[in-house]
C-alpha positions in Angstrom: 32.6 -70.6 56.0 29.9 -69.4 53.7 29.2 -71.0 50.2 28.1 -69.4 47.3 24.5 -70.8 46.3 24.5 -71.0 42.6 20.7 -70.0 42.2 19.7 -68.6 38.8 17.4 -66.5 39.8 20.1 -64.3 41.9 22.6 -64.3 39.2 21.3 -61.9 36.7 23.9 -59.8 35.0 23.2 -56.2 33.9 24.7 -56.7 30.3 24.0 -60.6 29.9 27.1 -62.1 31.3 26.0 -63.9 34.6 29.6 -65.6 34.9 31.2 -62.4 35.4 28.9 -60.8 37.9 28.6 -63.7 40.7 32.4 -64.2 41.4 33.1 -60.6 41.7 33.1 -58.1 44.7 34.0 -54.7 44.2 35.8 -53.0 47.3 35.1 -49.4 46.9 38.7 -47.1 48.2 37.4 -43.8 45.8 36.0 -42.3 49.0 39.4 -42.5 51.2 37.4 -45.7 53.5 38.6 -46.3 56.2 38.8 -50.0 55.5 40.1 -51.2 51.9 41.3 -54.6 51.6 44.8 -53.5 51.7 44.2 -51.7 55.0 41.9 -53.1 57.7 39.8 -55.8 55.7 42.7 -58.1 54.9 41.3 -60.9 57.1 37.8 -60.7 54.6 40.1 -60.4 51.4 41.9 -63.7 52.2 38.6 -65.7 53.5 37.0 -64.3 50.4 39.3 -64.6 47.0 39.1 -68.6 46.9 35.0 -68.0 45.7 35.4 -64.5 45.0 37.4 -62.1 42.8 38.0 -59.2 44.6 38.6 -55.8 43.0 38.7 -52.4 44.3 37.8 -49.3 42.8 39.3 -46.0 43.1 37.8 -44.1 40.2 34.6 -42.5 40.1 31.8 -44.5 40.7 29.9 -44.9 37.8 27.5 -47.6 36.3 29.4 -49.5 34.0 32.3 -50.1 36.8 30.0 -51.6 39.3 27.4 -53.3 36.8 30.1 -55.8 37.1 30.2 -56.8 40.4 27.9 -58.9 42.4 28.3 -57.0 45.4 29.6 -53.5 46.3 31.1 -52.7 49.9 32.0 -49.1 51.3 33.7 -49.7 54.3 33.4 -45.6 56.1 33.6 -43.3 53.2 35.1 -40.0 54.3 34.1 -38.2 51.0 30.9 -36.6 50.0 29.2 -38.1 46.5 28.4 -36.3 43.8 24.9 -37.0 42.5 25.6 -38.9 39.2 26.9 -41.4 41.4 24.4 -41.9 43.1 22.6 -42.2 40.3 24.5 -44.7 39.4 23.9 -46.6 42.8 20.4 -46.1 43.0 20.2 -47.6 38.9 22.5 -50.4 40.2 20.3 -51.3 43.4 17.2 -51.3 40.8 18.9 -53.4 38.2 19.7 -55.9 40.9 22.8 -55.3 42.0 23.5 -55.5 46.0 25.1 -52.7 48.4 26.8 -53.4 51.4 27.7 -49.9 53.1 29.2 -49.2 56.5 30.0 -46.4 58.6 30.6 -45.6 62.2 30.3 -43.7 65.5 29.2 -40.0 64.8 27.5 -40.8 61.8 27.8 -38.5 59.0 28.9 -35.7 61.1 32.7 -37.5 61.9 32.8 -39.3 58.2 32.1 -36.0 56.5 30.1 -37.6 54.0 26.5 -37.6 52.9 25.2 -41.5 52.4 22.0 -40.6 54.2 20.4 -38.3 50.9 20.6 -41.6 49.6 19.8 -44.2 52.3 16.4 -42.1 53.3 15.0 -42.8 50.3 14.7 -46.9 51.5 13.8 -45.6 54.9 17.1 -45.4 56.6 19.1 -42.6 58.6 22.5 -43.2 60.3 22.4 -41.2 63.4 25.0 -38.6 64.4 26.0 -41.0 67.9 27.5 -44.0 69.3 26.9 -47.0 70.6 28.4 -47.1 74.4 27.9 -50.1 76.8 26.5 -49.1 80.5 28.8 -52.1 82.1 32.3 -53.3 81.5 32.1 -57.0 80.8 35.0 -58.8 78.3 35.9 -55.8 76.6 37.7 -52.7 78.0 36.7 -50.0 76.0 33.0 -48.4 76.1 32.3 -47.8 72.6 33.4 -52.3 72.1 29.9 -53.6 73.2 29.5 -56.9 73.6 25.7 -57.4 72.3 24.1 -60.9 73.4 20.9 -60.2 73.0 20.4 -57.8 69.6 18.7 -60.2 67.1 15.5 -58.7 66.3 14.8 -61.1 63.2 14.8 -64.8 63.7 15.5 -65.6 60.5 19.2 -64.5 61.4 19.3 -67.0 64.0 18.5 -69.7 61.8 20.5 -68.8 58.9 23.6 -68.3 61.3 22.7 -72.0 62.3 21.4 -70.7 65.9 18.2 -72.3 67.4 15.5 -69.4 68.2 14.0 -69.9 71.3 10.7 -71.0 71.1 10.9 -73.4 67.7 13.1 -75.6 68.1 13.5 -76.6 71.4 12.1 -79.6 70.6 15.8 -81.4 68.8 17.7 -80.6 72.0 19.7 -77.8 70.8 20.1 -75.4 73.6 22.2 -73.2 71.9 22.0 -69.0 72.6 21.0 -66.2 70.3 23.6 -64.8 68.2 26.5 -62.8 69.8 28.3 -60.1 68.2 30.8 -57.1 69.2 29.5 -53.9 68.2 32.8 -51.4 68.4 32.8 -48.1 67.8 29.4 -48.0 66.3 26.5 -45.5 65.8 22.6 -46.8 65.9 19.9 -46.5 62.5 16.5 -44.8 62.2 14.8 -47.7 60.3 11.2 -47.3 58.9 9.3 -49.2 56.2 10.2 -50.6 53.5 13.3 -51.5 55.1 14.0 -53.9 58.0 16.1 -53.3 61.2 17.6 -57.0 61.9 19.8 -56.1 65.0 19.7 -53.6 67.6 22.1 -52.0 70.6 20.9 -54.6 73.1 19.7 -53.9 76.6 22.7 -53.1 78.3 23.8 -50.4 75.7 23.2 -46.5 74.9 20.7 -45.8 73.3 19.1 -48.7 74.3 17.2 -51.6 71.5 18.3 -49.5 68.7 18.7 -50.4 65.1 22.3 -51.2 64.2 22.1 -52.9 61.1 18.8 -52.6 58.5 18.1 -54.9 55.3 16.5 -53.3 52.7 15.3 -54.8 49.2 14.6 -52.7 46.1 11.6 -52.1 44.2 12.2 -54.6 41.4 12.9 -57.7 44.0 16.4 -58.3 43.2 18.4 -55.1 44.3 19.6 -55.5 48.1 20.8 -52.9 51.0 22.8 -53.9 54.3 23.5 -50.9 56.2 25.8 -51.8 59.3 26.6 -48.2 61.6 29.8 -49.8 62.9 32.8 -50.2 59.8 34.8 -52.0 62.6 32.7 -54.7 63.1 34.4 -56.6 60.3 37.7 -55.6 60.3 40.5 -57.6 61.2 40.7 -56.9 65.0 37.3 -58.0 65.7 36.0 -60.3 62.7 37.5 -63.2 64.7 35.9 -61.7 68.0 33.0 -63.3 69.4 30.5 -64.6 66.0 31.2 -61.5 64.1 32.3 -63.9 61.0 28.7 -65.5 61.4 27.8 -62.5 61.0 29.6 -61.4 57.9 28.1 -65.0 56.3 24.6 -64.3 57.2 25.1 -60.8 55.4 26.6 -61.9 52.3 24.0 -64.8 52.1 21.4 -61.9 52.2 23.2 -59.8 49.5 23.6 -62.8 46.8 21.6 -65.4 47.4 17.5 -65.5 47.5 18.0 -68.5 51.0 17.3 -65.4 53.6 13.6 -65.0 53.7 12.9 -62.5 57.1 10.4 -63.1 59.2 7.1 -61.8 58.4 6.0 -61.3 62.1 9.6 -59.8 63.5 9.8 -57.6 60.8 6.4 -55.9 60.9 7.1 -55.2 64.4 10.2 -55.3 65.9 11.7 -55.2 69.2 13.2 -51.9 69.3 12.7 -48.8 71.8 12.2 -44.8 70.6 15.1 -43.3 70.5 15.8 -40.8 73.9 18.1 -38.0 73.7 19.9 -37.0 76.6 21.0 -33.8 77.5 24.6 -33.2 77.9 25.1 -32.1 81.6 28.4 -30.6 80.9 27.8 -28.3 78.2 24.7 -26.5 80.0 26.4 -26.4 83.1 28.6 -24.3 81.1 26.1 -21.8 79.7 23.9 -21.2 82.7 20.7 -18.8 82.0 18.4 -17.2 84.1 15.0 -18.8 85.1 12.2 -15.9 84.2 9.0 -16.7 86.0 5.6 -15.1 84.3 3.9 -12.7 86.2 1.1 -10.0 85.7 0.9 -7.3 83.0 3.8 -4.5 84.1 1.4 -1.2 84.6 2.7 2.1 82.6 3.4 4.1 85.8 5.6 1.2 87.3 6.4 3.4 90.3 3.3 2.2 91.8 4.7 -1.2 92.2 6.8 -0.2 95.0 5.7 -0.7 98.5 7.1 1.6 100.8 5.3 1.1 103.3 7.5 -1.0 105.6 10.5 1.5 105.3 9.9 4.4 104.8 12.0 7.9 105.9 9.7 11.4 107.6 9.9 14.1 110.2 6.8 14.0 111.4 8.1 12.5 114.7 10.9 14.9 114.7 8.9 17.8 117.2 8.0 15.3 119.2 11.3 14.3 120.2 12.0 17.8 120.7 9.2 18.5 123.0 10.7 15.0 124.9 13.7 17.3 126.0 11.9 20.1 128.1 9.3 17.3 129.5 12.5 15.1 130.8 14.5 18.5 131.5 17.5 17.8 129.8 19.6 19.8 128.3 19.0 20.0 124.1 22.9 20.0 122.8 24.8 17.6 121.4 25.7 14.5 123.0 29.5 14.4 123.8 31.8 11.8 124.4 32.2 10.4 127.9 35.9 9.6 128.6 36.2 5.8 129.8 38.1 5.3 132.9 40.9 2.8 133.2 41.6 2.8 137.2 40.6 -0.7 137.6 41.0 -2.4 134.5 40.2 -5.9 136.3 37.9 -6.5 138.3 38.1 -6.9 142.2 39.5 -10.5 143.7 36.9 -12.4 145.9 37.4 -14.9 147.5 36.0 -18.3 146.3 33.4 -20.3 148.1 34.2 -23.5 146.8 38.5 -24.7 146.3 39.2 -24.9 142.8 39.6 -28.5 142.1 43.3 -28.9 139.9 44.3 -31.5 137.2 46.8 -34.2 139.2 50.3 -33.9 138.2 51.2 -36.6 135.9 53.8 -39.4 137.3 57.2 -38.7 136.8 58.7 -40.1 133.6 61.8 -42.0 135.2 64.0 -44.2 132.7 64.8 -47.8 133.2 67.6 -49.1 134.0 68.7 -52.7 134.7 70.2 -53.2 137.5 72.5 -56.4 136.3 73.7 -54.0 133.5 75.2 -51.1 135.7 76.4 -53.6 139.2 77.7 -56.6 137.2 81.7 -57.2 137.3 83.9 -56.8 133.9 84.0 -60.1 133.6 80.3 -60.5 133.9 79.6 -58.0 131.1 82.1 -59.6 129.0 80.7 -62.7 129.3 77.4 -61.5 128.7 78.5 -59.9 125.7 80.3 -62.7 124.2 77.2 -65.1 124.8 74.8 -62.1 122.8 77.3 -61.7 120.2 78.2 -64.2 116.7 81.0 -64.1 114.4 79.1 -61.5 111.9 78.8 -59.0 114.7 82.9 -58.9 115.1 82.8 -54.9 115.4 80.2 -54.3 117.3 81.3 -56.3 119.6 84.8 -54.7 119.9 83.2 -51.6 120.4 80.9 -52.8 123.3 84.2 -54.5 125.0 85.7 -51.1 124.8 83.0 -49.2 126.5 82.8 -52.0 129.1 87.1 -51.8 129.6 87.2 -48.1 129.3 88.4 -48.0 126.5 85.8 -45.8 124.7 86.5 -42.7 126.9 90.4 -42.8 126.3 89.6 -42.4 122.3 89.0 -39.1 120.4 85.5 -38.9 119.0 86.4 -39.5 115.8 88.7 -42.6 116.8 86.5 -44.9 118.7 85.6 -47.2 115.5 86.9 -51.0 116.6 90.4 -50.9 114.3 91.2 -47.9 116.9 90.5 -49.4 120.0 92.4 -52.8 119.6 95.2 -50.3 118.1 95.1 -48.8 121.2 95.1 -51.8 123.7 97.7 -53.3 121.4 99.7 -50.8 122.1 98.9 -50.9 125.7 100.0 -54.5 126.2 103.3 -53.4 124.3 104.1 -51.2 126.9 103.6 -53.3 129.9 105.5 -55.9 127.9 108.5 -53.3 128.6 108.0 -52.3 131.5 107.9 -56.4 132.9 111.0 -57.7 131.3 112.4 -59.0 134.5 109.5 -61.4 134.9 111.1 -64.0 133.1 113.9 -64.7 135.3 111.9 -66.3 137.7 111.5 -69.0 135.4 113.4 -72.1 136.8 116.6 -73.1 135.0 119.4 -74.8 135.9 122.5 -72.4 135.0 120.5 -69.4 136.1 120.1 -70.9 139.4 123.7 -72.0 139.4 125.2 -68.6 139.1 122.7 -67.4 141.1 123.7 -69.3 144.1 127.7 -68.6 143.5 126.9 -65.0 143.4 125.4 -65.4 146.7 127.8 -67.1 148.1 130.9 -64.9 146.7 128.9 -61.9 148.5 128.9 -63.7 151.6 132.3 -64.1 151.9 133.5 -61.0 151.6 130.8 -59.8 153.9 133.1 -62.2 156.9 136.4 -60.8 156.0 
């Protein structure tokens, strides 16, 4: 977390009261921003109101509401401002007040507002286009670029306690640049007297170009940040990556005198002219014809036709006349020969050589095992039992019937299992009836004892 330096020199008040000015930050919500600290910068408001008093403004801005403040923040005004205020902004900047304004992707275009009348006067323009990364790495969306490589000052490396590579490699410290998301961002036009202090990267469109630009006033004491992305601090992303480094390193710039820029990076810094690329889909929409230049067009332009090549005369005409007497044929009208149809095809002859003929493919014959179709009933039976468990109870039924003959006996619609043991129930309940006598040739005593006196009595009266 950032702490305040108390230094004198930064601390001046406009109207004498230093104690009020350096623990205020005005939020400014007369614009309809995008992000107030009620909506979108509640992360800031909380990491910020134990050294800071926070207010917010939703009046007109005017000089005597922000001569108060140590710091005023826009975060993506949507509203157009009148030119007293920014009169008021530009007499606040000089008197040593400190600006921190932020916008986002299409610029001034999508915000519908005019910052830019007043940010060209320090030398900056926010461009009408965003920030897109050429590979997905981390994040999912385009427009969130993940920028490793944008510090183009190395004072911000060093103030965000980051080693710059090349000066200190001496204590050890191995640590990288500074790493920051970028989301829904557009890029800066930065020329003197301000400074660009970050660009797009080398994996982004547009490529190395300015996404946030320091600027200091006139007088020394009045200070500038303009960032092109209002998302970069909000509360889905402040936590992402070292975007609350970030945030520090700005509002150490904007209230302290500890962030001297490099004199070196800042003359010239690392950043690429900015390319505009045509959009493919839009012309291939409006499609004009390519004109090629040619010679002056004479007055008489008839004479630019050559027809030569084709051209349409008589002058051969007696000619062909004359052809008919010298090849004595008739001169009339040629008339229609009628075809004749007597031999529509023509004649057979025989052929020298046999015509050779594809083979006849083998015949397709099923196969059938033999031990299936020859085995015995009780074969089969056996078979099936062996095949079969107790889940496959009707299936099995159903194959004993066909086996037994029972299937064929059955209606269509009847030859499920309950139907065929109903039927050779019923079977075996009929030759039950019909083989009652079968019992009596069971050995018993009495039986056999009448039986044989029966036998006897018959006898008898067979001798008399």
């Amino acid at each position: 977390m950032w702490e305040y330096n108390e230094n004198p020199a930064s601390l001046q008040n406009f109207d004498g009261d230093p104690e009020g000015q350096k623990t205020t930050l005005l939020f400014d919500a007369s614009k309809r921003e995008l992000f107030t600290p009620n909506s979108g910068f509640k992360t800031i408001h909380r990491r910020l109101r134990s050294t800071w008093k926070i207010n917010v403004n939703r009046d007109e801005i005017t000089f005597d509401r922000i001569a108060q403040a140590r710091l005023l923040i826009f975060g993506g005004p949507r509203e157009k401002f009148t030119a007293p205020e920014f009169d008021a902004m530009r007499s606040y900047l000089n008197a040593g007040g400190s600006i921190l304004l932020m916008v986002g992707e299409g610029g001034e275009v999508k915000f519908d507002t005019n910052v830019n009348f007043l940010l060209e006067e320090c030398g900056i323009m926010i461009n009408n286009d965003s920030v897109v990364r050429t590979v997905y790495y981390k994040y999912f969306h385009p427009k969130e670029v993940l920028v490793s490589g944008g510090v183009l000052n190395r004072e911000i490396n060093r103030v965000a306690g980051k080693v710059v590579p090349g000066q200190m490699e001496a204590e050890g410290d191995n640590q990288q640049s500074l790493t920051f998301v970028y989301p829904f961002g557009a890029t800066l036009s930065v020329q003197k007297p301000s400074v660009a202090v970050l660009s797009s990267g080398t994996v982004s469109l547009p490529l190395n170009r300015p996404v946030c630009a320091f600027h200091t006033s006139t007088s020394g004491r009045g200070r500038l940040v303009v960032i092109g992305s209002c998302h970069i601090f909000s509360d889905q992303y402040i936590d992402k990556e070292e975007n609350s480094k970030l945030l520090d390193v700005v509002l150490q710039f904007l209230t302290t005198n500890d962030v001297r820029l490099n004199t070196i990076d800042a003359e010239d810094p690392e950043i690429s002219d900015y390319h505009f690329i045509p959009d493919s889909s839009r012309l291939a929409d409006r499609l004009r014809v390519c004109l090629q230049e040619g010679d002056e067009v004479p007055r008489d332009f008839t004479t630019l036709f050559d027809t030569s090549p084709y051209q349409l005369d008589v002058s051969s005409l007696p000619d062909a006349i004359k052809a008919y007497d010298e090849m004595r044929v008739k001169h009339e009208p040629l008339s229609l020969i009628q075809p004749q149809f007597e031999t529509p095809l023509p004649p057979l002859s025989p052929a020298v050589i046999p015509p050779i003929f594809r083979e006849l493919a083998s015949p397709s014959l099923d196969l059938f095992d033999l031990d299936e179709h020859f085995s015995s009933e009780k074969v089969r039976l056996a078979q099936i039992t062996n095949k079969c468990s107790d889940d496959d109870l009707e299936y099995y039924v159903r194959e004993c019937g066909d086996i037994l003959g029972v299937t064929g006996k059955l209606a269509p619609d009847c030859q499920d299992a309950k139907h065929m043991l109903e039927y050779v129930f019923a079977q075996v309940v009929e030759f039950k009836k019909m083989n009652q006598d079968i019992d009596l040739d069971i050995p018993d005593p009495v039986v056999t004892d009448r039986r044989q006196a029966l036998m006897t009595q018959v006898a008898g009266e067979s001798t008399v």
